[in-house]
N, C-alpha and C positions, 0 to 999 in steps of 0.2 A: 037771717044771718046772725043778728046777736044772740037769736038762741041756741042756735050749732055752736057760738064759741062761748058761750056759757057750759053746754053739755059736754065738750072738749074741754074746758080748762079742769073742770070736775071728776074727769075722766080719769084726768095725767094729776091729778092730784091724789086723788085716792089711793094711786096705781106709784108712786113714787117712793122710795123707799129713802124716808128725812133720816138723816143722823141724827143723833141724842144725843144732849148737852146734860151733863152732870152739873149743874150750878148751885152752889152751896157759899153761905157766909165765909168759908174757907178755902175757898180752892175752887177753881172749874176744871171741867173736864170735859175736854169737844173730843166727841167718839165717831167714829169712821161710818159713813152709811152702811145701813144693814144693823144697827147695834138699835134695842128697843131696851127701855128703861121699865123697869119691874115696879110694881107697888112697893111705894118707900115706907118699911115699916116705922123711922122715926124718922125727922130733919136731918138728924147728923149722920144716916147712913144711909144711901142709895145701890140699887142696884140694877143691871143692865146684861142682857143675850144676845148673843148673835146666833142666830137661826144657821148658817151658812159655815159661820167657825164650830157649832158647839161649843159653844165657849160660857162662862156666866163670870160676870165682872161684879164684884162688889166691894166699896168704896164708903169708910167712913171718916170720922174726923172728931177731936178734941180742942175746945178752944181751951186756953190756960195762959196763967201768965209764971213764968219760970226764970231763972236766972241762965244767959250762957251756960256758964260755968253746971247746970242742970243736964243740960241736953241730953248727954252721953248716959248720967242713971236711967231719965226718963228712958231713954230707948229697948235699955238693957231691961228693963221693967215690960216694957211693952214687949220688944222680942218673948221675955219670957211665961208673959201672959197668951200672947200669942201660942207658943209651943207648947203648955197646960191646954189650951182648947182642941191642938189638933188632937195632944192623947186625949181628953175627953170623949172628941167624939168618934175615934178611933174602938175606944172601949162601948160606948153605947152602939157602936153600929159591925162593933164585933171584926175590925178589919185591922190585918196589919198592914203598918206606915211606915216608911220612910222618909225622912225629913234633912235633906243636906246642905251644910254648909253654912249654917243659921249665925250672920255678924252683925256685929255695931260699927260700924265705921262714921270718920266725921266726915261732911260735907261745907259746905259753903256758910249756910245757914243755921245748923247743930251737927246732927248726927239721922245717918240712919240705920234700920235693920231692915237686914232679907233673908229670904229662903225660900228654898223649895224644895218640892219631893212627888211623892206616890204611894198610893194604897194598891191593896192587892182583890180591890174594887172597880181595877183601871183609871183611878182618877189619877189626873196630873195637878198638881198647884204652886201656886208661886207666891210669896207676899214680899209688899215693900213696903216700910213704914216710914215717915221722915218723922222729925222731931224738930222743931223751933221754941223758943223763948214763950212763942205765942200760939203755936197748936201743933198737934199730932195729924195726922194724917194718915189714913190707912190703904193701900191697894191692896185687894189678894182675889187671882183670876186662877178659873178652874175648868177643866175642860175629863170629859170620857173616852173623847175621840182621839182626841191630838196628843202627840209625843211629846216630849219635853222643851224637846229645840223648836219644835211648833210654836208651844206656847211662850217659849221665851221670844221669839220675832214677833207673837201678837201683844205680847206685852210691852216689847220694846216701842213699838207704832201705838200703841194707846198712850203710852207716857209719853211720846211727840203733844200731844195735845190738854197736858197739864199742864193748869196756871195757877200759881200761888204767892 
């Protein structure tokens, strides 16, 4: 009998599909079951799929030490670094982009930037970046499949489970 519920618990184990935890000295991220974590090319950026949305979530971060009174350059900096890598790789991968609606606005804690848009590659993409005294933080989710308003309700339900 102990060893049927040895070979059963091994079963529904294997067979279970865990949720992914982004945990970083900055920030966690509890991701919805179904989502698998990518090989982390360094500490400070992780990345994670979901097989079911099409989707690819990837997530970094900055520690720093900044003054308030900071936030708002740092952001505009990052927006605009940001918006340099989409034409980069716009240009290296020969696709035209659309990118809308790209802002700084302040929040509780500094400032953030977002945006999103489309290539004519079928990608959809969204980035959010926060900005604090003490770190940056990056989201930016992309998907082939999914429309735009798709990807905005799965981004909405991934950032339910950011902790900073």
């Amino acid at each position: 009998m102990r060893n049927l519920f040895v070979i059963l618990w091994a079963f529904l184990s294997f067979n279970r599909t865990e949720a992914a935890d982004i945990l970083t000295s900055a920030f966690a991220l509890k991701l919805p079951a179904g989502w698998h974590l990518a090989k982390a090319s360094s500490d400070d950026q992780q990345s994670a799929y979901s097989e079911s949305l099409d989707t690819w979530l990837t997530t970094s971060f900055i520690s720093m030490k900044a003054k308030p009174s900071d936030t708002e350059r740092i952001a505009t900096m990052l927006k605009e670094h940001r918006l340099d890598a989409e034409a980069t790789a716009a240009e290296k991968f020969d696709l035209h982009m659309t990118i809308a609606d790209p802002i700084v606005v302040p929040f509780s804690r500094g400032h953030q930037t977002a945006y999103f848009g489309h290539d004519d590659g079928g990608r959809q993409f969204r980035f959010l970046g926060f900005v604090t005294p003490y770190k940056t933080i990056s989201i930016y989710l992309e998907s082939k499949s999914r429309s735009q308003a798709e990807l905005e309700t799965i981004f909405n339900e991934l950032l339910k489970g950011l902790a900073y």
